[in-house]
C-alpha positions in Angstrom: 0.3 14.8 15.4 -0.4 11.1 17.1 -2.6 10.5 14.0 -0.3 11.1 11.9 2.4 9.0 14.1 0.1 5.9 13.7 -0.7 6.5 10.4 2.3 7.1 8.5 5.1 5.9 11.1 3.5 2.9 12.5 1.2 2.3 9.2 -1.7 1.7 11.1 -5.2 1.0 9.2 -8.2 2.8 10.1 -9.8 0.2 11.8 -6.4 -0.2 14.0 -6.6 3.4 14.7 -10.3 2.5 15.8 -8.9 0.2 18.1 -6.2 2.9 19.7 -8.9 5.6 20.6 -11.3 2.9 21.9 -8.2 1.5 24.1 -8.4 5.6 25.2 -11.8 5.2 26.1 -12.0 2.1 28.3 -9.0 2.9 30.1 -10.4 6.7 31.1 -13.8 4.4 32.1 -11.4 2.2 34.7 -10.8 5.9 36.9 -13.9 7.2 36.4 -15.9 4.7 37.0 -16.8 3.0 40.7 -18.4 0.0 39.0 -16.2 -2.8 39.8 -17.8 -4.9 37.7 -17.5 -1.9 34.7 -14.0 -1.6 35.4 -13.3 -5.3 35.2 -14.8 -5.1 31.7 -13.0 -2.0 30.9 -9.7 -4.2 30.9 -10.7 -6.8 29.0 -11.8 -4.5 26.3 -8.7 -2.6 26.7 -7.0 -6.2 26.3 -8.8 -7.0 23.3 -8.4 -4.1 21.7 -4.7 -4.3 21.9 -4.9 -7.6 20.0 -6.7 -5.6 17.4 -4.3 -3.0 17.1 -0.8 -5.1 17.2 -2.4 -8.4 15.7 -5.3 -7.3 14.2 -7.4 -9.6 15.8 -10.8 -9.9 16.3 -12.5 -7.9 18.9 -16.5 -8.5 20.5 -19.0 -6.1 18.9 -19.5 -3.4 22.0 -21.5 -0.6 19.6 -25.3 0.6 20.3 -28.0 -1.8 20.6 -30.2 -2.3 17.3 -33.3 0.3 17.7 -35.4 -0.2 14.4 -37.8 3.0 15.6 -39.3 4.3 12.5 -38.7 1.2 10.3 -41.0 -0.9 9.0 -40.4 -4.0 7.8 -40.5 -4.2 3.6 -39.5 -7.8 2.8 -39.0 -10.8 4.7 -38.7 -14.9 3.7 -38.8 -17.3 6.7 -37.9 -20.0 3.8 -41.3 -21.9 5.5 -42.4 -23.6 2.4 -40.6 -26.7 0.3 -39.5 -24.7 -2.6 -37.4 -21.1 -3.5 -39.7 -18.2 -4.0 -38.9 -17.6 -7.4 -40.7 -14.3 -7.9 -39.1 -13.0 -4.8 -35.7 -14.4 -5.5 -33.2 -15.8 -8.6 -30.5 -17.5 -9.1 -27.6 -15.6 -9.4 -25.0 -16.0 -12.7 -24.8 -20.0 -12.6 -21.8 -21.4 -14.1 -18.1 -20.9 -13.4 -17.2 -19.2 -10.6 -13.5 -19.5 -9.5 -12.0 -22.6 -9.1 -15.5 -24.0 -9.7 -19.1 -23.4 -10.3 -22.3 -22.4 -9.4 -25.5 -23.8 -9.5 -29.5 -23.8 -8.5 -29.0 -27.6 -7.8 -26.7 -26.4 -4.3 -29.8 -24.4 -2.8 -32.3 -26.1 -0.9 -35.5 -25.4 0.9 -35.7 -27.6 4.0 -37.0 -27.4 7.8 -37.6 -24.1 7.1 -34.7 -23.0 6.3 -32.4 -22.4 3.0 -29.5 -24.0 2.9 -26.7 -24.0 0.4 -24.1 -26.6 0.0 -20.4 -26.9 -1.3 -19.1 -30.5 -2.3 -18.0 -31.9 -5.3 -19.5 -33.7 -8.2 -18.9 -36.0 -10.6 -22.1 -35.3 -12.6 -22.9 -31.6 -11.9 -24.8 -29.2 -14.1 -21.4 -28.3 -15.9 -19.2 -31.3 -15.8 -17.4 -32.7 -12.6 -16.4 -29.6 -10.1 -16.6 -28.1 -6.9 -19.9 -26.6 -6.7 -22.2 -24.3 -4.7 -24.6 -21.8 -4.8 -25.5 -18.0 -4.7 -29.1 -16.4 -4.6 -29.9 -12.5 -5.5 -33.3 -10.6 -4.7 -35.3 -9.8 -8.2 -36.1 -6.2 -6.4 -33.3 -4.0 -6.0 -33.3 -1.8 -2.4 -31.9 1.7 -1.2 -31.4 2.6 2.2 -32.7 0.7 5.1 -31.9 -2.0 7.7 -30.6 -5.8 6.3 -30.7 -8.7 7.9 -29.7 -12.1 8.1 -29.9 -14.7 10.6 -28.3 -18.2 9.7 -25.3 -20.4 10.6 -22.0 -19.8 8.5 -20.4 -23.3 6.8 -18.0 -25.0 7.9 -15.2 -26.8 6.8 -12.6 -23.8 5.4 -12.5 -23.1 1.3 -15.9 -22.0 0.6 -17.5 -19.2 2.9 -20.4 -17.6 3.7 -21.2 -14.1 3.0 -24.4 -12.0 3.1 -23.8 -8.5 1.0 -25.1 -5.6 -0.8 -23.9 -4.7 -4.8 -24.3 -1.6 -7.2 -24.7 -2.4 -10.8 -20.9 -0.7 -11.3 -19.2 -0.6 -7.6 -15.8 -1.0 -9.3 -15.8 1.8 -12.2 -15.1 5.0 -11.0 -17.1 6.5 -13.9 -20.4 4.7 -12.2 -19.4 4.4 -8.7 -18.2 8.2 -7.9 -16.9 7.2 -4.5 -19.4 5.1 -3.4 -22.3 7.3 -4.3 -23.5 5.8 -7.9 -22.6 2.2 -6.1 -21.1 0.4 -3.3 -20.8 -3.4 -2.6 -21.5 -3.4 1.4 -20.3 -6.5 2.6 -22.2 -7.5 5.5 -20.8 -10.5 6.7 -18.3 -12.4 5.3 -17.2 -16.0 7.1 -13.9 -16.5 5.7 -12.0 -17.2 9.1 -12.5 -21.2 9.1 -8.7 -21.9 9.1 -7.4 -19.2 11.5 -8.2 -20.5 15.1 -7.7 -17.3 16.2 -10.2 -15.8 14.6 -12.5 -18.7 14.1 -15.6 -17.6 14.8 -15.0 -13.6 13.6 -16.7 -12.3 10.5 -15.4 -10.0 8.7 -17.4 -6.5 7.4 -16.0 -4.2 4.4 -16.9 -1.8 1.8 -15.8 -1.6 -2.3 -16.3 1.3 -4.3 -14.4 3.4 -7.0 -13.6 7.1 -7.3 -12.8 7.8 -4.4 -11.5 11.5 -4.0 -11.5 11.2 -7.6 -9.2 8.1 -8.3 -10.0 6.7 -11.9 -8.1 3.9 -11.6 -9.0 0.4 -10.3 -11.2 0.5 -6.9 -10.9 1.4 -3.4 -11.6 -1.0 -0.6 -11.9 -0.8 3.0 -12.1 -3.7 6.0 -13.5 -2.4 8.6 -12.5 -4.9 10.7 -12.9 -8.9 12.3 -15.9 -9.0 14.6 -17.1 -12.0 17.0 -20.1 -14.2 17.0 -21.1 -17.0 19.0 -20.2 -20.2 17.6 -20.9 -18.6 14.2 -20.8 -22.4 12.4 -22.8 -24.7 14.8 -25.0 -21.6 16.2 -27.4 -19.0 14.4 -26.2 -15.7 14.8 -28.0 -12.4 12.8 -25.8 -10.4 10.8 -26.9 -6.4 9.9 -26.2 -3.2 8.1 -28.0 -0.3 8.5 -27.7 2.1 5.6 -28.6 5.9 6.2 -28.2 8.7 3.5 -25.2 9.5 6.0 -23.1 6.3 6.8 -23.7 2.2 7.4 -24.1 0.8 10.6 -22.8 -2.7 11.0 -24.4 -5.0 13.5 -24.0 -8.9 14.8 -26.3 -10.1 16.5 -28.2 -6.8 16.8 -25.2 -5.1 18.9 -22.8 -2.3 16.7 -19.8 -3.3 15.3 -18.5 -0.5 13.7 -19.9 2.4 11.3 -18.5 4.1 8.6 -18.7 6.7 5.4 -16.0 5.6 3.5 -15.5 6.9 0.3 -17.1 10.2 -1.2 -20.3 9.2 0.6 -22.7 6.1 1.0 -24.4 4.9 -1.8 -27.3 7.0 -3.3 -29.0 4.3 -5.8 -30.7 1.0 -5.6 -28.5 -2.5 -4.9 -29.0 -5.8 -5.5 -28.8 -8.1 -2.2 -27.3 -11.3 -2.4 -26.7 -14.6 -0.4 -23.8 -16.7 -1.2 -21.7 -19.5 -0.4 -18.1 -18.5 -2.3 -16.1 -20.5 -4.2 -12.4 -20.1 -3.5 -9.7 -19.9 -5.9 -8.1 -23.6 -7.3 -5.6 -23.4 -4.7 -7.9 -23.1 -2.3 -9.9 -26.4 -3.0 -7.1 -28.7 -3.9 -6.6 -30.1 -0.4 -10.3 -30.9 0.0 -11.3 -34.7 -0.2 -13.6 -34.2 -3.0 -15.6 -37.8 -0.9 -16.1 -36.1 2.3 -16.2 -32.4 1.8 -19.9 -31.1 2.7 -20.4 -27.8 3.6 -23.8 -26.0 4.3 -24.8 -22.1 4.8 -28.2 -22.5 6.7 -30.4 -19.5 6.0 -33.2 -19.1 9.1 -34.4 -15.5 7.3 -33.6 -12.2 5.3 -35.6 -9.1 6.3 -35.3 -5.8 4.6 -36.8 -2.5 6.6 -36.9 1.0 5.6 -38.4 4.2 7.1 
């Protein structure tokens, strides 16, 4: 009855319905607890959480701590050398993307780390534009822990993001609900602009077919979750993906978890690392002379069991 109350009366989402049974949880933890110093955070997670659930704000990552137990690790680039592994990595469908482009001339291997950049140039690889970059793995993954540990760009527009994709995650036909594909969005950094949600990243899931829709594709944000200083500071950003559901982690601490759709994906993905390119809207107030953004990469590591 009181699921149904927030659901179809006060329209809740699932990740605001999250929030209201976490709220629950804290605020049975203030009288049974004789922790002062649990109690005291009790509140403010009970204060947070009602800025998630009437503002859908951004709330700090409170989940289980990262245990990798069984997993060892199965690929990993510390982006030590001068140049982009090559056999190890490619870059990803160059050429218009959005309001502009990408391009292999935006990634960078420097002080050990990979970095791409956003700007604008006059004599790009395809003609003047906004440009910047996205790398994929050659190998292709199944289940198993991700991982990435960088600091997000600044400067609004472009943003960072560090995700998962199926070769079909947006048929129904190929995606069945998520089990023939899924694009597990890791991070995102798209929160630039909104100072109150700054430095929050935001995790989701795409698939199609869900409880047998055939049309278009199903999407769900599982909500805004906080780093520290995610754009001057390097913060790690994680999914773990089980036969059963996907753990999301920053900084190795839970987020949230979920099995949306008809299950979690059942086939191998292709892992990415991009810096976006926004719609033409998006870029027109940038001063095309100052605008320099930069995703800085520290590492990627993959681990399975």
């Amino acid at each position: 009855m009181f699921e149904t109350f927030l659901t179809e009366v006060l329209k809740f989402a699932p990740r605001q319905i999250w929030g209201v049974h976490q709220q629950w949880f804290y605020f049975t933890e203030i009288f049974t607890s004789f922790s002062p110093k649990k109690i005291i955070a009790s509140i403010l997670a009970i204060i947070e959480l009602f800025g998630l659930t009437i503002f859908d704000l951004p709330t700090t990552p409170r989940g289980q701590e990262l245990d990798l137990t069984g997993y060892s690790i199965v690929f990993e680039d510390e982006f030590d050398g001068t140049e982009l592994d090559t056999e190890a990595w490619k870059y990803c469908n160059s050429g218009v993307r959005r309001g502009g482009y990408r391009a292999p001339s935006q990634v960078e291997i420097k002080d050990g780390n990979c970095t791409i950049t956003a700007e604008y140039l006059e004599d790009g690889e395809f003609g003047a534009g906004w440009y910047a970059g996205d790398l994929a793995l050659r190998k292709w993954y199944k289940q198993g822990y991700y991982e990435i540990r960088c600091k997000c760009n600044d400067g609004g527009a472009f943003w960072s993001a560090f995700w998962i994709m199926a070769a079909h995650p947006y048929e129904a036909e190929y995606s069945k609900g998520g089990i023939g594909g899924a694009e597990i969005d890791i991070f995102e950094a798209n929160s630039w602009d909104d100072p109150m949600s700054r430095n929050a990243v935001s995790q989701t899931i795409h698939c199609a077919g869900v409880d047998g829709v055939q049309e278009g594709y199903q999407s769900r944000l599982l909500g805004f979750f906080k780093g520290n200083d995610i754009y001057n500071e390097f913060n790690t950003y994680g999914v773990e993906w089980t036969e059963d559901e996907y753990i999301f982690y920053v900084n190795g601490v839970e987020t949230c978890r979920t099995s949306f759709g008809n299950g979690t994906s059942q086939v191998e993905e292709e892992v990415r690392v991009s810096l976006e390119v926004p719609d033409a809207a998006k870029l027109e107030p940038l001063d095309k002379d100052t605008y320099h953004s930069e995703f800085v990469i520290d590492y990627v590591r993959i681990y399975q069991k």
